[in-house]
DRENLOTI-224163 format. One record per atom (N, C-alpha, C): x, y negated, z negated; atom name. Coordinates in steps of 0.05 Angstrom, whole numbers, padded with zeros to 5 digits, always signed. Layout:
# DRENLOTI-224163
<X X; Y Y; Z Z; name CA>
...
***
This chain:
# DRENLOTI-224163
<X +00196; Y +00275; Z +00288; name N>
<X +00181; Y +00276; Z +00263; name CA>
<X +00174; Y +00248; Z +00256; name C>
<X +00152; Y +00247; Z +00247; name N>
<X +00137; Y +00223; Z +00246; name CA>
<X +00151; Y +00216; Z +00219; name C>
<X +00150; Y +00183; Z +00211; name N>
<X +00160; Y +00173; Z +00183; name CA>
<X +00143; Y +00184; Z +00161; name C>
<X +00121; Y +00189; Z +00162; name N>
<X +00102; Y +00196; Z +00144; name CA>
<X +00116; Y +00225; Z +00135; name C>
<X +00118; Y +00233; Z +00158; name N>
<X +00120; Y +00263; Z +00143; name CA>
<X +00154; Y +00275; Z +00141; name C>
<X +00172; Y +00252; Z +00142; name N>
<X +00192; Y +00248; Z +00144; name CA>
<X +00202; Y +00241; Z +00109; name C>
<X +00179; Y +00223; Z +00104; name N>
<X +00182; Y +00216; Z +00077; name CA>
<X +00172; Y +00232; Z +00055; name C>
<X +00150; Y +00247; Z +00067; name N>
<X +00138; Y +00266; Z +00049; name CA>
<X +00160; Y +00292; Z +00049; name C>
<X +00173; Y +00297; Z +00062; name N>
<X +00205; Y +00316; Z +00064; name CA>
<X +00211; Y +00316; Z +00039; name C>
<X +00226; Y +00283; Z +00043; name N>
<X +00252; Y +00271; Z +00022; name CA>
<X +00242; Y +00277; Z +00000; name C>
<X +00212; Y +00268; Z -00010; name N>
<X +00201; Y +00280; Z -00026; name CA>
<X +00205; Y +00304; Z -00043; name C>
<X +00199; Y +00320; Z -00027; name N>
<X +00194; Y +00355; Z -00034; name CA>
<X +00223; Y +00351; Z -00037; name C>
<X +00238; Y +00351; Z -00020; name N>
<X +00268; Y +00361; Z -00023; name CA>
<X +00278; Y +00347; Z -00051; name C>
<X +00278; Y +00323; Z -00057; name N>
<X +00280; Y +00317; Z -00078; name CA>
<X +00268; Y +00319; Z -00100; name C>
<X +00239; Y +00337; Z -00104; name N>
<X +00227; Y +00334; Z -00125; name CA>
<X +00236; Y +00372; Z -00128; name C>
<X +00251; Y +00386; Z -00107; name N>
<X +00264; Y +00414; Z -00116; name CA>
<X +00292; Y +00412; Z -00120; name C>
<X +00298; Y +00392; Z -00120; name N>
<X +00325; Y +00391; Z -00128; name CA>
<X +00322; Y +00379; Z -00162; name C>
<X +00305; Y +00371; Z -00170; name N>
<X +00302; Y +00368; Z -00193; name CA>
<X +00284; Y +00388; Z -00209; name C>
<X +00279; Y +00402; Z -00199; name N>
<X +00266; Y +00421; Z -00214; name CA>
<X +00292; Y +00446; Z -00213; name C>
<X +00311; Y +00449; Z -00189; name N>
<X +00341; Y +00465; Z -00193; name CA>
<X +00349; Y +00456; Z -00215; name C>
<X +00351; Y +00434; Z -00219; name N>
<X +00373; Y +00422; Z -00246; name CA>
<X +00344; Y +00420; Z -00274; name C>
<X +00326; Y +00430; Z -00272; name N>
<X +00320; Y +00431; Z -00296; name CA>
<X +00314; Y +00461; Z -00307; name C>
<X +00318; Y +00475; Z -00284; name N>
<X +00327; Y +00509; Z -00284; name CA>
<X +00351; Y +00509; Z -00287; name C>
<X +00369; Y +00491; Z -00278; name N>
<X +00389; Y +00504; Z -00287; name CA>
<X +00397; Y +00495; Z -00321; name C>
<X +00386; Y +00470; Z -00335; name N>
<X +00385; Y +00470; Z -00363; name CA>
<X +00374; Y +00487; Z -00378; name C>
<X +00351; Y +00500; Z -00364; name N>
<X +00336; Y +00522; Z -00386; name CA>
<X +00362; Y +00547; Z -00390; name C>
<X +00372; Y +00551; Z -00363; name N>
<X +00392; Y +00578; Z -00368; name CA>
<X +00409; Y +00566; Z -00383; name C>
<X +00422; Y +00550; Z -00381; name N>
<X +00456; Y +00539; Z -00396; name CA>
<X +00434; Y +00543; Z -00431; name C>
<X +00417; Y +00532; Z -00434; name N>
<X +00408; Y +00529; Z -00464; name CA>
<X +00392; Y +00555; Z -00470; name C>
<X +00381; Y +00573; Z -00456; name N>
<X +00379; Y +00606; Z -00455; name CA>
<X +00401; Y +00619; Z -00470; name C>
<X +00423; Y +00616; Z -00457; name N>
<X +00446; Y +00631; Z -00464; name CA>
<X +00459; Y +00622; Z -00489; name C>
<X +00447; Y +00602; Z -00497; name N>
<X +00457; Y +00588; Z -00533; name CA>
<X +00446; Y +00594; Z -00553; name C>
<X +00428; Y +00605; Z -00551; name N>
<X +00404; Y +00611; Z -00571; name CA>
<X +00406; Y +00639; Z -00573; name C>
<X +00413; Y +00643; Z -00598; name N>
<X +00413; Y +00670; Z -00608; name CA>
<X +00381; Y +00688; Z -00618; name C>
<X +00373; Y +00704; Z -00601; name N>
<X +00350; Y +00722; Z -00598; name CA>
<X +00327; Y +00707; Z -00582; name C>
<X +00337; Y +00691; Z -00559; name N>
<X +00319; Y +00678; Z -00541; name CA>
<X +00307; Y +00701; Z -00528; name C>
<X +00275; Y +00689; Z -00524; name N>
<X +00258; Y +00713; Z -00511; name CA>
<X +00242; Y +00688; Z -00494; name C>
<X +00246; Y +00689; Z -00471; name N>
<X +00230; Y +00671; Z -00449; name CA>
<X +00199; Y +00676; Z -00460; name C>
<X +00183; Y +00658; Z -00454; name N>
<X +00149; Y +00654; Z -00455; name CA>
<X +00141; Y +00655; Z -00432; name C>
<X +00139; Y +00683; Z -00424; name N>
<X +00135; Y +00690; Z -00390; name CA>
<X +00106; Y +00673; Z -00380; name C>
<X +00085; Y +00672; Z -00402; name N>
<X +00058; Y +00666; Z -00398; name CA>
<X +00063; Y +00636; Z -00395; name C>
<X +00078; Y +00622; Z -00424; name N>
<X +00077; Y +00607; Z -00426; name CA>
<X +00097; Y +00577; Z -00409; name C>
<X +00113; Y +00587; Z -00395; name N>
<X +00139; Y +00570; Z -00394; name CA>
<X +00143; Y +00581; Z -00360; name C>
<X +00154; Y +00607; Z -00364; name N>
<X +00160; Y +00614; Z -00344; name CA>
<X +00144; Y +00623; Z -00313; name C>
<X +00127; Y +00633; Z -00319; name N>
<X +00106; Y +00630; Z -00298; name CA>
<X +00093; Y +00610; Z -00285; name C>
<X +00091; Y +00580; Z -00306; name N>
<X +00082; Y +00554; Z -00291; name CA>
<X +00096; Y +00549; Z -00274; name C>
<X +00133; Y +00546; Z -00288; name N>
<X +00155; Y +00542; Z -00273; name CA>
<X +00150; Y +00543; Z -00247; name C>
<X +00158; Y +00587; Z -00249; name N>
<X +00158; Y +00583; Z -00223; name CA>
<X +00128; Y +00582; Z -00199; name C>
<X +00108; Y +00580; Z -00209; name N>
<X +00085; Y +00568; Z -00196; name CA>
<X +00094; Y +00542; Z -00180; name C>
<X +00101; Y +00530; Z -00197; name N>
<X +00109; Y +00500; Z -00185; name CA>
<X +00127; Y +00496; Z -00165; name C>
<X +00142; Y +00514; Z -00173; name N>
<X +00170; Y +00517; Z -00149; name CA>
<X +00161; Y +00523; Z -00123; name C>
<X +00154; Y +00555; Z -00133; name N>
<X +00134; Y +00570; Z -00109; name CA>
<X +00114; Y +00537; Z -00096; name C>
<X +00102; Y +00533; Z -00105; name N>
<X +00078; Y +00508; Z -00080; name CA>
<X +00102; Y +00493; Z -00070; name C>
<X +00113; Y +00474; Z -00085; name N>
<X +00132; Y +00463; Z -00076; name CA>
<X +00149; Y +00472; Z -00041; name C>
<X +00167; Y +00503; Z -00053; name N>
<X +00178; Y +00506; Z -00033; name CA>
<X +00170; Y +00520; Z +00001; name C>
<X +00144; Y +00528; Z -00014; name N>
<X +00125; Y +00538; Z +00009; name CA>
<X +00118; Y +00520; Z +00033; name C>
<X +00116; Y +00496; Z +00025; name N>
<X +00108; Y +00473; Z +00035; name CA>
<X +00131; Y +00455; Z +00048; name C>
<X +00150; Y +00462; Z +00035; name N>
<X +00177; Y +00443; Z +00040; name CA>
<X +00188; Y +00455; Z +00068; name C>
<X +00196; Y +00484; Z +00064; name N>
<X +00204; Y +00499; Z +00080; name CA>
<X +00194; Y +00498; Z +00112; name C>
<X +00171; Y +00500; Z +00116; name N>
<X +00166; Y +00483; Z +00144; name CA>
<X +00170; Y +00461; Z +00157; name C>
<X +00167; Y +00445; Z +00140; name N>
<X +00176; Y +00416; Z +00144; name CA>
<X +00206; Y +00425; Z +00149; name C>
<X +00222; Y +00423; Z +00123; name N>
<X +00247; Y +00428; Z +00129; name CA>
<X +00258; Y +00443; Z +00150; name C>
<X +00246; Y +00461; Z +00170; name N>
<X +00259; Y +00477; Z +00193; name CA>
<X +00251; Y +00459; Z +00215; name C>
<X +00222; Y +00445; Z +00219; name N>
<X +00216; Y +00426; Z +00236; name CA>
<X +00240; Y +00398; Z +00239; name C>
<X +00249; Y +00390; Z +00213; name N>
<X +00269; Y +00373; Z +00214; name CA>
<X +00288; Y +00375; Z +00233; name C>
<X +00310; Y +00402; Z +00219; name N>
<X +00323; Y +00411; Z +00227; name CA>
<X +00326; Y +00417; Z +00257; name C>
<X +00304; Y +00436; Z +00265; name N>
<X +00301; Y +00440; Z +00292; name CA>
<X +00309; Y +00408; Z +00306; name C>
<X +00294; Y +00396; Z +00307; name N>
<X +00287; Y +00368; Z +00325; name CA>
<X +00311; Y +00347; Z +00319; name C>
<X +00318; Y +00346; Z +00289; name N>
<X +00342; Y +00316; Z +00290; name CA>
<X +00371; Y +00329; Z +00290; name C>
<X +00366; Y +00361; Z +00286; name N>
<X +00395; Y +00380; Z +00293; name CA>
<X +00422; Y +00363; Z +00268; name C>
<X +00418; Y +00358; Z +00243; name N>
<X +00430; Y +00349; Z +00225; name CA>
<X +00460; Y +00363; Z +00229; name C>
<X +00483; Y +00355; Z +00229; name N>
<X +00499; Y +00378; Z +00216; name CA>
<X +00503; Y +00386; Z +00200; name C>
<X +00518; Y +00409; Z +00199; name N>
<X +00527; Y +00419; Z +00172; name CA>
<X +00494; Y +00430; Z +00161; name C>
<X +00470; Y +00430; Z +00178; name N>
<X +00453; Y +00444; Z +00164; name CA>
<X +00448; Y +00462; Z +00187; name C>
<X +00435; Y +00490; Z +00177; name N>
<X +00423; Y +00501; Z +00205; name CA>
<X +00399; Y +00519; Z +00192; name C>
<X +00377; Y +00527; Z +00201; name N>
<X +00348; Y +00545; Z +00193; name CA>
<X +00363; Y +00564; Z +00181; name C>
<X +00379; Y +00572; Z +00181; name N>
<X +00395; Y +00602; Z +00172; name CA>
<X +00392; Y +00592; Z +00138; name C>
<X +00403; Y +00568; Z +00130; name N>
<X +00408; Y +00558; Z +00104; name CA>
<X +00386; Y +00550; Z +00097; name C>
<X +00370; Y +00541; Z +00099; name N>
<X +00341; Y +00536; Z +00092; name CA>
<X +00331; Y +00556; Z +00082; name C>
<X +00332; Y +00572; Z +00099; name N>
<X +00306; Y +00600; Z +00095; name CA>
<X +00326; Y +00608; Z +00072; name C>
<X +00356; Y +00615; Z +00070; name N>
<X +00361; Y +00620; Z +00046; name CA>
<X +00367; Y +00609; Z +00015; name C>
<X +00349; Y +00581; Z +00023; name N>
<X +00356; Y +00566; Z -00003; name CA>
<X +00327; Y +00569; Z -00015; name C>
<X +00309; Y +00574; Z +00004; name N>
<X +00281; Y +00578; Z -00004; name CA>
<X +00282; Y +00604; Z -00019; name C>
<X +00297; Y +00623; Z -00016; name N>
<X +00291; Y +00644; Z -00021; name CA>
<X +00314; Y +00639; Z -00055; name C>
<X +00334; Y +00628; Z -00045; name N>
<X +00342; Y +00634; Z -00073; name CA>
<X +00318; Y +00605; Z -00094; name C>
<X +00311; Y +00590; Z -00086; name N>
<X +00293; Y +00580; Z -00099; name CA>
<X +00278; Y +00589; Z -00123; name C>
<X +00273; Y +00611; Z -00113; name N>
<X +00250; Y +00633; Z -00122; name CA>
<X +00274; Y +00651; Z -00145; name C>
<X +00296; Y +00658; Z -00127; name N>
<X +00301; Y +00667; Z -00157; name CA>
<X +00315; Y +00652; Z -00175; name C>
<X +00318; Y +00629; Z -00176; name N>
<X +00322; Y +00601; Z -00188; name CA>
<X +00298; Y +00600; Z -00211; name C>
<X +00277; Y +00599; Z -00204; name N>
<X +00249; Y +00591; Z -00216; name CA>
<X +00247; Y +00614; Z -00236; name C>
<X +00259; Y +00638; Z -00230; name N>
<X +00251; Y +00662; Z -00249; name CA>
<X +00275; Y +00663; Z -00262; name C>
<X +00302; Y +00667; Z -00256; name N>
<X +00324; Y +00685; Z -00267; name CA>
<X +00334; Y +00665; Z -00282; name C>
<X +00319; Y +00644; Z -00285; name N>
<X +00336; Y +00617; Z -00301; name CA>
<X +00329; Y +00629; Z -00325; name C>
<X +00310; Y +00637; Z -00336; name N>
<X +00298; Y +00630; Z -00360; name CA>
<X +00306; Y +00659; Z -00382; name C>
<X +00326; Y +00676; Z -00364; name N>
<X +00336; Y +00700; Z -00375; name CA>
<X +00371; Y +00709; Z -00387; name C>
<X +00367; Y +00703; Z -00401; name N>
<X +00394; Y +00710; Z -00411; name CA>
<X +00412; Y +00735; Z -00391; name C>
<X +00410; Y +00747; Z -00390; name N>
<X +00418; Y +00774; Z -00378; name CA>
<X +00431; Y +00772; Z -00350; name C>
<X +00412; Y +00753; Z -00338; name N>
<X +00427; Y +00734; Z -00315; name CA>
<X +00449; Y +00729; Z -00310; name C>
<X +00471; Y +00747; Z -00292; name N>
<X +00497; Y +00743; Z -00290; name CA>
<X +00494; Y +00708; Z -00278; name C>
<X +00517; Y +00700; Z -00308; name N>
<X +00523; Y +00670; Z -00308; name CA>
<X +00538; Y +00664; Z -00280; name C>
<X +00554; Y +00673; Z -00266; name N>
<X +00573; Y +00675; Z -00248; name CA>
<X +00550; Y +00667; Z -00219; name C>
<X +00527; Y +00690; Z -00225; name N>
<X +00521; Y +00688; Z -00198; name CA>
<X +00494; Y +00671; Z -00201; name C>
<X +00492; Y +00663; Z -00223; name N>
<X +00467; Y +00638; Z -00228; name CA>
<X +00478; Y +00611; Z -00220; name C>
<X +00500; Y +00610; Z -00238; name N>
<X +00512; Y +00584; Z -00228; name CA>
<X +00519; Y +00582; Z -00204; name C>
<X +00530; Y +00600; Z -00176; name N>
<X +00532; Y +00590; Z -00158; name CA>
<X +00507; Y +00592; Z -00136; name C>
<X +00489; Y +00605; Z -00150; name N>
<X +00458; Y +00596; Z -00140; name CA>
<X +00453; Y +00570; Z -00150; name C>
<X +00451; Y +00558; Z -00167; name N>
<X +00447; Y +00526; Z -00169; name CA>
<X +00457; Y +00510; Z -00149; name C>
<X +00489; Y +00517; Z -00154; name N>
<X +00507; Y +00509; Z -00128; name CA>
<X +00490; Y +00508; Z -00105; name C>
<X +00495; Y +00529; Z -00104; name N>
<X +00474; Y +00535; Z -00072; name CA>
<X +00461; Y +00514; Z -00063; name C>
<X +00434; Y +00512; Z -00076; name N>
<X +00412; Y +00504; Z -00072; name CA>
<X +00415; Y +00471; Z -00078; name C>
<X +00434; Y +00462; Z -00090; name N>
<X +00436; Y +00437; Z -00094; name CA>
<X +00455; Y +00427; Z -00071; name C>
<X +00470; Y +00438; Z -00063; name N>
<X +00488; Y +00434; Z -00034; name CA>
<X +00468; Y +00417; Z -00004; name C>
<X +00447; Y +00451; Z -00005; name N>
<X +00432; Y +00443; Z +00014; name CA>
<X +00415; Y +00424; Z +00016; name C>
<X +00402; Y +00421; Z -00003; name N>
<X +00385; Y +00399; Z -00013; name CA>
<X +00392; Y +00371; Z -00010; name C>
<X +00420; Y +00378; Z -00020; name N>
<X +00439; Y +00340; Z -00019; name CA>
<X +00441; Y +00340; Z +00010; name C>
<X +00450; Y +00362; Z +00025; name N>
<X +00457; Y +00357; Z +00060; name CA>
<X +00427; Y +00347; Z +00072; name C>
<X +00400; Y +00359; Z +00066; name N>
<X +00379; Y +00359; Z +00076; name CA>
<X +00374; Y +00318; Z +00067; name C>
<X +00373; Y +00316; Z +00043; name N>
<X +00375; Y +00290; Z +00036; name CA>
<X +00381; Y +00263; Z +00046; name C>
<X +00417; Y +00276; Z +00055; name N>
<X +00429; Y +00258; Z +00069; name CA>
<X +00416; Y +00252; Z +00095; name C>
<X +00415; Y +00279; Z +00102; name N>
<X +00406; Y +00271; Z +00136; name CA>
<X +00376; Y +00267; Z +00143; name C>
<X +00362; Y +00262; Z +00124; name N>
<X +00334; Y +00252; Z +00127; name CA>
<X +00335; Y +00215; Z +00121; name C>
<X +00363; Y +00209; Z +00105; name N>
<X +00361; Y +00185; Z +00099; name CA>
<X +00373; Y +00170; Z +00122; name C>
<X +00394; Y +00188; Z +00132; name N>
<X +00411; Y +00175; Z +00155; name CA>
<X +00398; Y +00165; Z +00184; name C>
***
């Protein structure tokens, strides 16, 4: 993998790892507000718009990495499923109703892989 598109990775991976942690603020502050009603038009749909381009784009890259510099501790299996919880990251943040249990260890999740993907693009 060329540096160019090595760095445009680190990028994505880091500009969805910050968009995890600002999904995961909307839920923690979701669940504090008494008679919160998400702005599906307004809030929640850009969200996950943004996520969605973001990880559409990342996700190739990221298996091409993988494949070729063989990181450990990462493998395509985890990828494909951090993309996918991505997506319900970008939506289920913004809903109360959202078992807290299994939101928060979707953040987990997705911030795990992200830091491993991180590391081993810097290394």
């Amino acid at each position: 993998m060329d540096e160019r598109t090595r760095s445009h990775l680190l990028e994505l991976t880091k500009e969805l790892s910050s968009l995890n942690k600002e999904a995961e603020r909307f839920y923690v502050e979701a669940r504090k507000e008494e008679g919160y009603e998400p702005d599906f038009f307004g809030v929640v749909k850009p969200f996950a718009k943004k996520v969605d381009r973001i990880r559409t784009e990342w996700l190739p890259l990221a298996q091409k990495f993988v494949q070729q510099e063989k990181p450990m501790h990462l493998h395509p299996s985890q990828l494909q499923q951090t993309e996918e919880n991505l997506e319900i990251v970008a939506i289920k943040s913004f809903y109360k109703e959202t078992s807290r249990k299994r939101q928060m260890e979707t953040f987990k999740s997705v911030e795990y892989v992200l830091n491993q993907l991180i590391g081993a693009i810097d290394a």
